[in-house]
C-alpha positions in Angstrom: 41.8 81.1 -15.3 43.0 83.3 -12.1 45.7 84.6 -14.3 43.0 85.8 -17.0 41.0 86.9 -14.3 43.7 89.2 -12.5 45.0 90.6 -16.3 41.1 91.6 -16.7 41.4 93.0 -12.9 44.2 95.3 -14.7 43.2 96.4 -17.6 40.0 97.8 -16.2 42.2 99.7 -13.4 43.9 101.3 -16.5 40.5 102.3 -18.0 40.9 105.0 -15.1 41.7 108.5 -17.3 44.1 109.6 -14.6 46.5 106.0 -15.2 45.8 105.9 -18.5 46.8 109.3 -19.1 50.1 108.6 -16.8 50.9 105.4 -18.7 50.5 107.2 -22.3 52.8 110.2 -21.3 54.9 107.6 -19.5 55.5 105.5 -22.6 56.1 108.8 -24.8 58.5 110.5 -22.3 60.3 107.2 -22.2 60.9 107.0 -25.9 62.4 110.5 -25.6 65.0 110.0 -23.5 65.9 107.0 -24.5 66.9 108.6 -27.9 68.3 111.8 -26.5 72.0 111.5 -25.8 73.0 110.8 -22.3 69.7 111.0 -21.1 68.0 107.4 -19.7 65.4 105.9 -17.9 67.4 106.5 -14.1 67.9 110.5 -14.7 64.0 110.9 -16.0 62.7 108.9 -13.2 64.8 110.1 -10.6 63.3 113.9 -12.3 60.1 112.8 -12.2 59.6 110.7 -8.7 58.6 113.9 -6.3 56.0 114.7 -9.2 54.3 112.0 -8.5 53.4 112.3 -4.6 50.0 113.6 -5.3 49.1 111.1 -7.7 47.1 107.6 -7.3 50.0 104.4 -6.7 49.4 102.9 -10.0 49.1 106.0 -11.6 52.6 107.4 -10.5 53.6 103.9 -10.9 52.4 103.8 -14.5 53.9 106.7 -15.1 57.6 105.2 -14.4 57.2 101.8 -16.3 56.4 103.7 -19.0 59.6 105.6 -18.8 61.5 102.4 -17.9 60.1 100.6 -21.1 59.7 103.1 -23.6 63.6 104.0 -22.8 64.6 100.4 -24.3 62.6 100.9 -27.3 63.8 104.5 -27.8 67.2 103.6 -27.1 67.0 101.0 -29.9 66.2 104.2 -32.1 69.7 105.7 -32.3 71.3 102.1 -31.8 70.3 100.6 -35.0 69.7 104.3 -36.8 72.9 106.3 -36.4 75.1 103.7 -34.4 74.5 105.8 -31.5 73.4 103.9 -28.3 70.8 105.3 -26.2 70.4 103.1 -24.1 73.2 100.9 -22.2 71.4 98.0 -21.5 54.6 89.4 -21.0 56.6 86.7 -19.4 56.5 88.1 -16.0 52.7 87.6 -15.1 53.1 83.9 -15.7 56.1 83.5 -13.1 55.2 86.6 -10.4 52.4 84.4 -8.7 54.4 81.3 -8.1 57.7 83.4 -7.1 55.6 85.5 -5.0 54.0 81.8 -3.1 57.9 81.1 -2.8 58.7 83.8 -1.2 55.9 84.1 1.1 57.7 80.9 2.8 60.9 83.4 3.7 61.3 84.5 6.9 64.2 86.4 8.8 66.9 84.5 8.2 66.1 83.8 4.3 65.7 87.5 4.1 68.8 88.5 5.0 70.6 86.2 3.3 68.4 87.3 -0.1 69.9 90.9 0.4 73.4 89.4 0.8 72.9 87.7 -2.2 71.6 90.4 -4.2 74.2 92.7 -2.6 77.5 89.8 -3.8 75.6 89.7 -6.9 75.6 93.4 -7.6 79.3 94.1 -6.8 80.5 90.8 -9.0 78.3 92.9 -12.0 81.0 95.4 -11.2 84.1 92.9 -12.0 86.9 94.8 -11.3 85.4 97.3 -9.2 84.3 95.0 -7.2 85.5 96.7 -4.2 84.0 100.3 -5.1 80.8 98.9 -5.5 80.6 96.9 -2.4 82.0 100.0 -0.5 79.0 101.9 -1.7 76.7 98.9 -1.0 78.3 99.4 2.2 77.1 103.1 2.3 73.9 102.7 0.9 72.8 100.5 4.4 74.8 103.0 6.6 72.7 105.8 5.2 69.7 103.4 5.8 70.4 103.8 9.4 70.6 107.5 9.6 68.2 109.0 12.4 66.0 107.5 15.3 66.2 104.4 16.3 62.5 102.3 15.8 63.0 100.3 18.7 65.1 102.6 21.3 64.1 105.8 19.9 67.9 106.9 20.4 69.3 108.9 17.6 71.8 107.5 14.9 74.6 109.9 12.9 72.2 112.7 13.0 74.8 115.1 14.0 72.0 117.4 15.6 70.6 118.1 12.7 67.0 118.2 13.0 66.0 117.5 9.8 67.8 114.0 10.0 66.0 112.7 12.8 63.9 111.0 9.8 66.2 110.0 8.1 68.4 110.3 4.9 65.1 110.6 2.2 65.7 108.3 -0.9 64.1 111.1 -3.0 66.9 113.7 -2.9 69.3 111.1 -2.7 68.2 109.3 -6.3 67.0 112.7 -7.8 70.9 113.9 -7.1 72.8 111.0 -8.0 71.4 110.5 -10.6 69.6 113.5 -12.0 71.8 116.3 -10.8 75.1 114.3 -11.5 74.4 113.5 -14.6 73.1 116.7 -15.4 76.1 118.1 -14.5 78.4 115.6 -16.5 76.7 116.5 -19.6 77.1 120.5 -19.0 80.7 120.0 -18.9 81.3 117.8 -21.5 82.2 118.6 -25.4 79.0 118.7 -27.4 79.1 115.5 -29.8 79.6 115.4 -33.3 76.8 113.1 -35.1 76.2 111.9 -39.1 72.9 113.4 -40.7 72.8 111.6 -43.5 72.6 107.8 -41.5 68.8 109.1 -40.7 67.6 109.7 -43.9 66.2 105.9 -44.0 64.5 105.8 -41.0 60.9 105.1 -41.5 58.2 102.5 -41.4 58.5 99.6 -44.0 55.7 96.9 -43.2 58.2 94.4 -44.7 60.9 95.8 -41.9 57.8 95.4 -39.4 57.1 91.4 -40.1 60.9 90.9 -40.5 61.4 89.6 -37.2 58.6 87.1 -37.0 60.9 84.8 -39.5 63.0 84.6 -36.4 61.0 82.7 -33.6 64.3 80.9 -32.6 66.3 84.8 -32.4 63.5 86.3 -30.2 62.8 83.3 -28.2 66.5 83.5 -27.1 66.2 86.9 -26.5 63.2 86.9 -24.5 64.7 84.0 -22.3 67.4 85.7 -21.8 66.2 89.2 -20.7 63.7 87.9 -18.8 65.4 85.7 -16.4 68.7 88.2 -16.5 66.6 90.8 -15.7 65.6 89.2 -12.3 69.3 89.0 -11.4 70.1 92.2 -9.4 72.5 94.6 -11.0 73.0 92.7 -14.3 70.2 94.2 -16.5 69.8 94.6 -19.9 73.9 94.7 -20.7 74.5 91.3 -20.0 71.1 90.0 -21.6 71.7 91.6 -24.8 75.3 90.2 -25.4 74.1 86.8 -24.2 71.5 87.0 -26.5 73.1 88.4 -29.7 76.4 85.8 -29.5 73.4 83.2 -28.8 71.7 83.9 -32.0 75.2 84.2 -33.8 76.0 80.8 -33.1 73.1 79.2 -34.5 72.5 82.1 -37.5 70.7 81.0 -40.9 71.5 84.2 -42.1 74.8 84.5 -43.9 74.8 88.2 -43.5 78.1 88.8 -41.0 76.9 89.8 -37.7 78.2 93.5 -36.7 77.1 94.6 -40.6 73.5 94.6 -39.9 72.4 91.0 -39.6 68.6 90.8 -38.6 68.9 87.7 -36.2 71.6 89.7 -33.8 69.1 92.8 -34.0 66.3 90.9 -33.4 67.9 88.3 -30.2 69.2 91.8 -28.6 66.5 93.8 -28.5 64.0 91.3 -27.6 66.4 90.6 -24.8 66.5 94.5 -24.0 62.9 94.7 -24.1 62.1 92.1 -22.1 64.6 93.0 -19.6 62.1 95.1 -18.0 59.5 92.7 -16.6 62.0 90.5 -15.5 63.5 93.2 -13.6 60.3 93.9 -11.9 59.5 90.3 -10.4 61.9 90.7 -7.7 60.5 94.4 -6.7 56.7 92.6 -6.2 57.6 89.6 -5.0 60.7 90.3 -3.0 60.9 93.9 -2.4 64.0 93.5 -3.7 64.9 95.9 -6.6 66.2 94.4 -9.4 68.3 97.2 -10.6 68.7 101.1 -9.8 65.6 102.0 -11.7 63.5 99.7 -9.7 65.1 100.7 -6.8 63.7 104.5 -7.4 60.2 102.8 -8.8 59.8 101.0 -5.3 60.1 104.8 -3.7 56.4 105.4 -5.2 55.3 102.2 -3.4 57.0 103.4 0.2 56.0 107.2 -0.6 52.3 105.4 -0.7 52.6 103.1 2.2 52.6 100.0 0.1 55.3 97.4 1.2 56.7 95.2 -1.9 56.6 91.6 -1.0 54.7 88.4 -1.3 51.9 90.1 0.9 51.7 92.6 -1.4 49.8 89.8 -4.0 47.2 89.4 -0.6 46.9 92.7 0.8 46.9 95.0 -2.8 46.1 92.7 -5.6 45.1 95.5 -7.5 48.1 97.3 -7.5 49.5 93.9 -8.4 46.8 93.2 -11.4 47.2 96.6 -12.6 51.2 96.7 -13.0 51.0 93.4 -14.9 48.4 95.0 -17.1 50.5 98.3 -17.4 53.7 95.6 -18.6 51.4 94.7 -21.5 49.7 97.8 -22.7 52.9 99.5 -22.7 54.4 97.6 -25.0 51.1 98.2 -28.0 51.5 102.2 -26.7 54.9 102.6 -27.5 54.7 99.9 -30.4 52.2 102.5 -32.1 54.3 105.7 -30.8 57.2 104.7 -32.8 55.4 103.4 -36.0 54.0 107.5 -36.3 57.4 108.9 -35.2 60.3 107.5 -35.8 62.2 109.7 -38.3 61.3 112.9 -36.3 62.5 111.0 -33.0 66.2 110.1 -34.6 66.4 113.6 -35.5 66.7 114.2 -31.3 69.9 113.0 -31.2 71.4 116.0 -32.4 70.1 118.5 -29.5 72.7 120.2 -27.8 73.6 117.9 -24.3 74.3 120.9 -22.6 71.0 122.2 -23.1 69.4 119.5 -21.6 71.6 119.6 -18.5 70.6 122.9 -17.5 66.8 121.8 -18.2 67.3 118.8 -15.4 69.3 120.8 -13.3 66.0 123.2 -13.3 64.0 119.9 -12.9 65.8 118.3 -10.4 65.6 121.4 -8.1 61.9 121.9 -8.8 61.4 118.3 -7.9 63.7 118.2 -4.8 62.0 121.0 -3.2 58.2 119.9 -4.2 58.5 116.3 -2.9 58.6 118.1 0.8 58.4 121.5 0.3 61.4 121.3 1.9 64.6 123.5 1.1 66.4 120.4 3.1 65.4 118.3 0.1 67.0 120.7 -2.1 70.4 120.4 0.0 70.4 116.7 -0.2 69.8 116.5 -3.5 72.7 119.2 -3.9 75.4 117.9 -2.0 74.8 114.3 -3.6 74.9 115.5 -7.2 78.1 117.1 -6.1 78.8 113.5 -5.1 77.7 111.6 -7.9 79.9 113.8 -10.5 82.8 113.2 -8.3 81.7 109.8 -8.6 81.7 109.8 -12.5 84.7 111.4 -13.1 86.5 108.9 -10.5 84.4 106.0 -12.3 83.1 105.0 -9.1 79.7 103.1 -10.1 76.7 104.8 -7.8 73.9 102.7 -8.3 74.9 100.2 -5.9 74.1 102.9 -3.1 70.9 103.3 -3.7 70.3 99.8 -4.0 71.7 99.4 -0.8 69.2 102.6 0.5 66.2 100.7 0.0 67.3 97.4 1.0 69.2 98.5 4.0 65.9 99.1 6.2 64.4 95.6 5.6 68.1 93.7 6.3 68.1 95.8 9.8 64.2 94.7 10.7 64.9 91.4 9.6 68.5 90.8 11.1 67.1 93.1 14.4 63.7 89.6 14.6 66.4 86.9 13.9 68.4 87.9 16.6 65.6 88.8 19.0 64.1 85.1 17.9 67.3 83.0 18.4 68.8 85.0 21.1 71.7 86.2 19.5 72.6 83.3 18.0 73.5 82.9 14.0 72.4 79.3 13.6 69.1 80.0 11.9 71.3 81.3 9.0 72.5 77.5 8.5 69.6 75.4 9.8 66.9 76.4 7.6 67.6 75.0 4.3 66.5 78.4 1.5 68.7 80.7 4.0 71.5 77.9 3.8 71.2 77.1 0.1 71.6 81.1 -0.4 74.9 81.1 1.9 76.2 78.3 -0.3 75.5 80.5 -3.0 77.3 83.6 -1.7 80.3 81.9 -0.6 80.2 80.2 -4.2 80.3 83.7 -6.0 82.9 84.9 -4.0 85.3 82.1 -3.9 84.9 80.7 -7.2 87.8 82.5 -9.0 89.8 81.6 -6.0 88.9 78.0 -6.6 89.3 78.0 -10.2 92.8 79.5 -10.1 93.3 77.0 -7.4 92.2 74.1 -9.7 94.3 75.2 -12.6 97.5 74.8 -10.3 96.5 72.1 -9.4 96.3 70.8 -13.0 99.3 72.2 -14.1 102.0 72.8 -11.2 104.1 74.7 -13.6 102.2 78.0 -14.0 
């Protein structure tokens, strides 16, 4: 009854003009750019981030989960269309609440070692780069540190710069690597060559439309799937759909080969992609720990606001709480009815010129930079870190986990800074509470385990 209670909470939040407005151009924008080529939900909402400083929290934050879920569906345009991916990568409101009484147990010690986790589980996301993204991990908390010191007031790596006596802003940083870079990749790259004629089906058929309801077992996998993946950080919708789409193959009932257009892989994938979203969110709320890079920027509208994710945040602001649930649902029916009146003409976006919309971001992300603080130091930032994201690119250096690191790296500092103040010094809280040393167990188990299955197969078999 509290859950029906809290949905009804949100719903008549979004009966606001202002959020409702936000959430329909939200949803639309996102379908956009998830069928424009090399354009995704971490470029638009890095764009659009500064823009929404003067608006109400749910609003702006409306605003991005629209983006961040009509990207999937959009994406799924061009996938399934023209063999072009978009995109690379409900159940949430019934999980958030007990999560969020879980969490509210954490202290210090189970804090830290939740960003450790979440940082081990980002750079083993990475495989082989394994290194490079914990280096940038790495960074992401060093820039964290940049500027005075909250409890000696000394200054930290601001190089007499006065503008970094507050710090290195996650605004220009995210609008930059992400915005700017990418912008910049997609000016200099060769403009891609696409088929016409693979469009000329698209369309609504209301046979098509009930086709995946004679799959329960196909989207109940996917849904699974992309929920709880979605809550691992880093991991997203890439892993999900794969799981999902080799998970339906196994137990198909269609004879159709899967890869030609079989409706169980379709339909296990992109329930898993779609679904990806909410799960992804559940940390963010209960943690305020961002389950990816798109979350990571989303959480900036909570900070820019004054509104600390968490399990207070269910106490202090339920109805920012009640009204993002509620946003996670209607979403879904907006861009469910966007799509049904424009699918053909949105397939046809695929074939605008890449380099076109570079300079169009490039425009935005400077407009953005400098309006977030009417600040050309804003505008530098972003500058000199789109300079380093496209270095980044070209040297395939993955980016995201600095900003992850960015946003985490302030509450690992308060909360190592009141373990250490509590135990004088000592590390032993880390081991005698049992969450902190269950998640310890974990991290060593992550990092080790190759080591111990290579060690094991020796074992087995001296001979190798």
């Amino acid at each position: 009854m509290e859950f029906i209670d809290a949905l009804a909470s949100g719903f008549s939040s979004l009966g606001s003009p202002p959020i409702a407005i936000a959430l329909l151009i939200g949803a639309a924008l996102g379908i956009v750019v998830g069928v424009l080529p090399g354009v995704g939900p971490g470029v638009t909402i890095a764009v659009l981030l500064p823009f929404t400083y003067g608006m109400a929290p749910l609003g702006g934050i409306s605003l991005l989960l629209g983006v961040y879920c009509g990207a999937f569906y959009g994406g799924a345009v061009t996938s399934i269309l023209i063999r072009t991916p978009g995109e690379a990568s409900s159940i949430m409101g019934l999980v958030a609440r007990p999560m969020a009484g879980f969490a509210a147990k954490f202290g210090a010690a189970e804090n830290v070692m939740a960003i450790l986790l979440a940082a081990v589980c980002v750079g083993k996301a990475y495989r082989r780069q394994f290194p490079a993204a914990m280096m940038m991990m790495g960074f992401g908390f060093f820039l964290a540190t940049v500027g005075i010191d909250p409890n000696s007031n000394e200054q930290r790596f601001t190089f007499g710069i006065p503008g970094m006596l507050s710090g290195i802003p996650l605004v220009p940083v995210a609008v930059g690597l992400f915005g700017m870079a990418q912008a910049l990749v997609m000016v200099s790259s060769p403009v891609p060559q696409f088929d016409a004629s693979l469009i000329k089906s698209a369309g609504l058929s209301w046979r098509g439309f009930l086709e995946p309801f004679r799959y329960p077992k196909a989207m109940l996998k996917g849904l699974l799937l992309g929920s709880g993946i979605g809550v691992l950080p880093a991991v997203g919708a890439a892993l999900s759909t794969s799981l999902a789409y080799f998970w339906a193959q196994q137990g198909a009932k269609d004879p159709t080969p899967f890869g030609q257009g079989n409706p169980e892989g379709i339909v296990a994938a992109e329930c898993a992609n779609n679904s990806n979203s909410g799960g992804a969110m559940i940390t963010v709320l209960t943690l305020g720990i961002p389950g990816d890079a798109i979350t990571a920027i989303i959480m900036g509208v909570f900070v820019v606001h004054g509104i600390v994710p968490g399990p207070s945040l269910f106490t202090d602001r339920p109805e920012i709480i009640n009204g993002v649930l509620a946003s996670l649902l209607v979403i879904n029916f907006v861009i469910l009815g966007l799509l049904i009146l424009t699918v053909k003409p949105l397939a046809r976006l695929a074939y605008v010129n890449p380099r076109i919309l570079g300079l169009i971001i490039l425009a935005l992300s400077f407009v953005g930079s400098y309006s977030a603080a009417n600040s050309m130091y804003y505008v530098i930032i972003t500058a000199i870190f789109g300079v380093f994201g496209l270095v980044c690119a070209r040297a395939k250096i993955p980016t995201i986990p600095l900003i992850l690191g960015m946003v985490m790296g302030d509450t690992l500092e308060a909360s190592l800074r009141q373990l250490l103040g509590r135990s004088d010094g000592s590390l032993e809280p880390f081991i005698t509470r049992p969450v902190s040393l269950a998640m310890l167990i974990a991290i060593l188990l992550i990092l080790f385990w190759p080591l111990l299955m290579a060690l094991t197969k020796r074992l087995k078999n001296p001979n190798i």
